[in-house]
C-alpha positions as CSV (number, residue, x, y, z in Angstrom):
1,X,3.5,-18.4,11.7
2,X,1.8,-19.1,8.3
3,X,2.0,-16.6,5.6
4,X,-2.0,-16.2,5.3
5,X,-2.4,-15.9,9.4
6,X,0.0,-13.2,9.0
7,X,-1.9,-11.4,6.4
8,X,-5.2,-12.0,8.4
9,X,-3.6,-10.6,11.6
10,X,-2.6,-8.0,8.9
11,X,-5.6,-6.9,7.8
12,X,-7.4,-7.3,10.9
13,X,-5.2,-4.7,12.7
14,X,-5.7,-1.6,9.6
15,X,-9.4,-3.0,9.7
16,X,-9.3,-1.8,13.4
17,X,-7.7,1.7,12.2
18,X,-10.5,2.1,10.0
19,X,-12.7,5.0,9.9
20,X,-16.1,4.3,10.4
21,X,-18.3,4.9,7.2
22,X,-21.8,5.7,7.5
23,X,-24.1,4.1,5.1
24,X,-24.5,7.4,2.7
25,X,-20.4,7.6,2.7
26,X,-20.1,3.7,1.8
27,X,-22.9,4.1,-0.9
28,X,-20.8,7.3,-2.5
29,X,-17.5,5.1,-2.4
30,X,-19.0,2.2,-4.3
31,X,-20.8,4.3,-6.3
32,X,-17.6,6.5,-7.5
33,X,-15.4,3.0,-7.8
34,X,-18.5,1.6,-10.2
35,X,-17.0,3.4,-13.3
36,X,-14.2,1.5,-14.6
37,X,-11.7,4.5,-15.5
38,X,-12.5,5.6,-11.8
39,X,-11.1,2.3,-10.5
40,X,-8.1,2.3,-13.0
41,X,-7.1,5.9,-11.8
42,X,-7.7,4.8,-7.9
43,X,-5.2,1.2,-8.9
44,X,-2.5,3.9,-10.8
45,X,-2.6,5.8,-7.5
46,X,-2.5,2.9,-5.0
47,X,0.7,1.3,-7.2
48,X,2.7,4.2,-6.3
49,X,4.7,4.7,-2.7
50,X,4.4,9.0,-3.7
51,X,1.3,11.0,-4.4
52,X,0.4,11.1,-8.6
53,X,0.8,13.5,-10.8
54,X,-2.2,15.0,-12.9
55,X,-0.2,14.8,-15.8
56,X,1.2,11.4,-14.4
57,X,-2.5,9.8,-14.4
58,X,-4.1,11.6,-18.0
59,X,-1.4,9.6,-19.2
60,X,-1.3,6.7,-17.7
61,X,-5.4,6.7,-18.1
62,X,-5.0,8.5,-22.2
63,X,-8.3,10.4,-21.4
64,X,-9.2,14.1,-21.6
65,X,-8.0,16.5,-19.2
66,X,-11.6,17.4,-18.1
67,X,-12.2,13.9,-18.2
68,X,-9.7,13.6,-15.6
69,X,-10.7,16.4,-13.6
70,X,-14.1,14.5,-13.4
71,X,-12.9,11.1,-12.2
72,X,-10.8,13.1,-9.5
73,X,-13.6,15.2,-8.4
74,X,-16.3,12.2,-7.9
75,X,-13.1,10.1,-6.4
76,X,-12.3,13.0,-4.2
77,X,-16.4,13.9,-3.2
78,X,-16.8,10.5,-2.0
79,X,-13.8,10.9,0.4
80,X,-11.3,8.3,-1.5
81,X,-8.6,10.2,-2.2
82,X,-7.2,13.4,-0.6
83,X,-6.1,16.3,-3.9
84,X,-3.0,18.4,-2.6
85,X,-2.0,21.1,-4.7
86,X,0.5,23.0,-5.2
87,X,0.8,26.0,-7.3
88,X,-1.2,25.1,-10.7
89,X,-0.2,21.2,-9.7
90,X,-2.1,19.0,-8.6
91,X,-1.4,15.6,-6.6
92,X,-3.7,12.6,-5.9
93,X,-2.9,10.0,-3.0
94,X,-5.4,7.8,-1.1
95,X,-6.7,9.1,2.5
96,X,-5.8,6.5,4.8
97,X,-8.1,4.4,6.2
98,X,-10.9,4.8,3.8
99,X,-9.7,1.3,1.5
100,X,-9.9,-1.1,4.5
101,X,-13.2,0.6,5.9
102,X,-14.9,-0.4,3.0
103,X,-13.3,-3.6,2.5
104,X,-14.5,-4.6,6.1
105,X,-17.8,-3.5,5.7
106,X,-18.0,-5.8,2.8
107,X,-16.1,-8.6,4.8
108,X,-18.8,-8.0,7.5
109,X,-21.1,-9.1,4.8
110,X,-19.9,-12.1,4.4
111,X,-22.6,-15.2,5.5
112,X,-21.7,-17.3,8.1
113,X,-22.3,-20.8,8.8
114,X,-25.5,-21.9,9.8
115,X,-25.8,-23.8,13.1
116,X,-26.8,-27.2,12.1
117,X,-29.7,-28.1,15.0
């Protein structure tokens, strides 16, 4: 089997897992992954197999502590990531499912090909 069938099957199958968004939750995604240091902080924690650090990301990222804290609250508001903590830690991971719901809404926008008559 090709190498890009096998992706599509891929992606078709955690497109299928997918939570539904509803329109308000898709807007608040995109919205949140508008700001640039918001979608550098969201790739830092997708690159890692094991939830991030606080300390881990303000570093990575070279930003203000309460800067930080308010990338990870819009992030976490619009339902991207999931905030565990533990003790006066905190760690960031990506809730399953949300990436490839809004990456297949956005496929579903794609045009199609007009029917030639």
């Amino acid at each position: 089997m090709p190498a890009n069938a096998k992706s599509a099957q891929d992606m078709t199958a955690r497109a299928a897992k997918a939570p539904r968004l509803t329109r308000a939750q898709r807007t608040a995604i995109l919205k949140a992954l508008a700001d640039p240091k918001r979608f550098e902080l969201l790739e830092r924690i997708a690159r890692t197999s094991c939830p991030v650090s606080c300390g881990e990301a303000r570093e990575a990222l070279d930003i203000a502590p309460a800067t930080l804290s308010h990338h990870i609250k819009e992030l976490q508001t619009s339902g991207v990531i999931d905030v565990r903590r533990e003790g006066k830690f905190a760690f960031l991971s990506i809730k399953p499912g949300v990436l490839e719901a809004i990456a297949a809404s956005l496929t579903s926008l794609s045009p199609t090909a007009c029917p030639r008559p």
